[in-house]
Structure formats: C-alpha cells, structure tokens
C-alpha positions as CSV (number, residue, x, y, z in Angstrom):
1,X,1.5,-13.9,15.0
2,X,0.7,-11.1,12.7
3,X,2.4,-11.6,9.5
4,X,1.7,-8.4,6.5
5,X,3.4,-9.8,3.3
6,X,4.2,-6.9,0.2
7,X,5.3,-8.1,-2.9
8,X,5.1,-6.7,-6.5
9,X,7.8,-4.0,-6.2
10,X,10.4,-3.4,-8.8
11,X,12.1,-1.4,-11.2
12,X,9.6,-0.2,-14.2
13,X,10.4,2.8,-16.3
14,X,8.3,6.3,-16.1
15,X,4.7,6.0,-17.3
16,X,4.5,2.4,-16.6
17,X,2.6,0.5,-14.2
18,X,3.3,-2.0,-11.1
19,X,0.7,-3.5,-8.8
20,X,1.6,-4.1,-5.1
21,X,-0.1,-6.7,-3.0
22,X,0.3,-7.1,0.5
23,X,-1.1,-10.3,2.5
24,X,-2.6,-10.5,5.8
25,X,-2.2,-13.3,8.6
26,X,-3.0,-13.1,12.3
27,X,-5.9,-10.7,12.2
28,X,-9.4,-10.8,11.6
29,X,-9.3,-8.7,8.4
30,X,-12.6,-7.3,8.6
31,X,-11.9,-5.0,11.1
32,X,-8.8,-3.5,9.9
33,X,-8.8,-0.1,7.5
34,X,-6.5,-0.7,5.3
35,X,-3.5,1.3,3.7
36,X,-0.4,2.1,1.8
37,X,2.4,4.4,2.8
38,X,5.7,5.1,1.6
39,X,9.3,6.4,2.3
40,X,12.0,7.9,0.0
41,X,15.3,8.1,0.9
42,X,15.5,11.2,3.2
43,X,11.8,11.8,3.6
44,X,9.1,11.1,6.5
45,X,6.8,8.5,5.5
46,X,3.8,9.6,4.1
47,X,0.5,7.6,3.6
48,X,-0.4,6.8,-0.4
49,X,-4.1,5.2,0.1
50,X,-6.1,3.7,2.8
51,X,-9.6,1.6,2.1
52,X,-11.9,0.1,4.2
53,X,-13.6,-3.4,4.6
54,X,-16.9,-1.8,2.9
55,X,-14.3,-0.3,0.2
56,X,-14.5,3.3,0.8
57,X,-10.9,4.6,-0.1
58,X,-8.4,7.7,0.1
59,X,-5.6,9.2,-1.8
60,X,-2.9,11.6,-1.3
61,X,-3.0,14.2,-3.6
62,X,0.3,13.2,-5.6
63,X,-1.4,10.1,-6.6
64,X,-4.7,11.1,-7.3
65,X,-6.2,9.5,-10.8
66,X,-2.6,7.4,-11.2
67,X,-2.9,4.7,-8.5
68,X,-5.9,2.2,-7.0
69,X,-6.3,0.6,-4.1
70,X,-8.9,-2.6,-3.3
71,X,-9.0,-5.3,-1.2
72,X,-10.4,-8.8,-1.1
73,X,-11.5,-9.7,2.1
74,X,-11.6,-12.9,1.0
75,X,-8.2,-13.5,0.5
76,X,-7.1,-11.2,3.4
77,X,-5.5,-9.1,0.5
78,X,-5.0,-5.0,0.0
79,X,-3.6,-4.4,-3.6
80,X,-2.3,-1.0,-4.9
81,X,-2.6,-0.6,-8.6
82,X,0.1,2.2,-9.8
83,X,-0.3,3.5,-13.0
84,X,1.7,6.4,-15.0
85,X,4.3,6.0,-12.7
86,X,6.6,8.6,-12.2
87,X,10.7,9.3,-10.9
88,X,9.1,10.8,-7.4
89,X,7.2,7.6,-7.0
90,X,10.3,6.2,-5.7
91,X,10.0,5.0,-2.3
92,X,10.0,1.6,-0.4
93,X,6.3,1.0,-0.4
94,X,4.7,-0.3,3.2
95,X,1.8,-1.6,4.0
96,X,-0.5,-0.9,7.0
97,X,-3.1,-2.4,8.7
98,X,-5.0,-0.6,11.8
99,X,-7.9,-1.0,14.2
100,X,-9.1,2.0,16.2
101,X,-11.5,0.0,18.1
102,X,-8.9,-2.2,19.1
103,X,-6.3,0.2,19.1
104,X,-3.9,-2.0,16.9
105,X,-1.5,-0.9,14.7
106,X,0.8,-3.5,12.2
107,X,3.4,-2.6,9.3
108,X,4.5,-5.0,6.7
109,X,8.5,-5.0,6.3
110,X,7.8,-3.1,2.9
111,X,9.0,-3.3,-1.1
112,X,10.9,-1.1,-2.9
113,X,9.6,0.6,-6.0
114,X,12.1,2.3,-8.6
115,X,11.2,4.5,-11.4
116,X,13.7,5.1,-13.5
117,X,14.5,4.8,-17.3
C-alpha cells in the first residue's frame, strides 16, 4: 500500500518560515521524481517544486529564492523549506510522487498552510 505522509503545515505570520515534510511508504523511492503542489481555495492546483533522486530541482516562479526542496533517500523523505512566507502562500500543500517509466502517479492527502498576521 502506498502511503505519502505531509506534515509541518500551520499558521505562521508573513515573512516567517515553515518546513513541510512528506513521507514515503510502498514505493521504491529511487525511482520517483519528487514534488510539491498546492491549492487555494478557488484555484487549480499548481505545482510549487519537484526534485529528483540525483537532486536536480524546479520552482514555480512565485517561489523562486523563498522556498527549498530536498529529499533523503534514505529516509524516503521530500521536505519543502518555505521561507519569507507570504498571504498568497495560502494553500493546502500536497505532495507528489511520480514515475514515468512506470507510469505511476501517488498524492499525499495534503496540509494546510496559513499566512496570516
């Protein structure tokens, strides 16, 4: 059974800084690119960051030079550093693994982030 656990979500105010984790179960790890996406209420979801196993990694524009992804492969565990946060940050926070080659696709049940003061 493939299980993706988030946690780390909450309420921080703007300019402050939350890190997300999200733990992986029931795959071989090594073959999954890895990523973050998110939703606000009354928006598509939209994909934050994505890293592979060798640790080559992508942003969205909006969160260029404020957030971080990694990964240990070790722990079967993607983390999202968030930084600066701002009030358009808000968004339940999901994460993603996929395989290609295998043609696999698996979402985590996601955590809500809220920045507000």
């Amino acid at each position: 059974q493939v299980q993706l656990v988030e946690s780390g979500g909450g309420l921080v105010q703007p300019g402050g800084s939350l890190r997300l984790s999200c733990e992986a179960s029931g795959i071989i790890f090594r073959f999954y690119y890895m990523g973050w996406y998110r939703q606000a209420p009354g928006k598509q979801r939209e994909s934050v960051a994505a890293i592979t196993f060798g640790g080559s990694s992508n942003f969205a524009d909006s969160v260029k030079g404020r957030f971080n992804i990694s990964r240990d492969n070790a722990k079967n565990t993607v983390y999202l550093q968030m930084n600066n946060l701002k009030a358009e940050d808000t968004a339940v926070y999901y994460c993603n693994a996929r395989s290609d080659h295998l043609a696999l696709d698996f979402w985590g049940q996601g955590t809500q982030v809220t920045v507000s003061s």
